[in-house]
C-alpha positions as CSV (number, residue, x, y, z in Angstrom):
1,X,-103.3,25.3,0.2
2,X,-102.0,27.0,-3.0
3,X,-101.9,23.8,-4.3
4,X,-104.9,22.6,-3.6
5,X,-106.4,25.8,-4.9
6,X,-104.2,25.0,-8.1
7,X,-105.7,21.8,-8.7
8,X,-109.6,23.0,-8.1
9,X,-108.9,25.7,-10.9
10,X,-107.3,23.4,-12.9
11,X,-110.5,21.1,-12.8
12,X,-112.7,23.7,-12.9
13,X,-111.7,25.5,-15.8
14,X,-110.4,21.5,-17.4
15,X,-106.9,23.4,-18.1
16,X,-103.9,23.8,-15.8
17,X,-102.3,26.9,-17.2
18,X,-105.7,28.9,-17.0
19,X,-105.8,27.5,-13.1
20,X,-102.2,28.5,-12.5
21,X,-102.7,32.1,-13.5
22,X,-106.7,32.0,-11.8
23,X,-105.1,30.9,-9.1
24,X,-102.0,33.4,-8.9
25,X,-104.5,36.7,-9.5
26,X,-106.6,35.0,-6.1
27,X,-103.9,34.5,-4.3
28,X,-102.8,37.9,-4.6
């Protein structure tokens, strides 16, 4: 699931290190 989440931020946003931290502050 994290990594899912990961990868919709990542294409979201069209950059992977902007996902990885979006994704870190909602997982927390």
């Amino acid at each position: 699931m994290l990594k899912q989440g990961k990868n919709i931020y990542a294409i979201e946003t069209d950059n992977p290190l902007l996902g990885e931290f979006i994704a870190e502050k909602g997982s927390k």
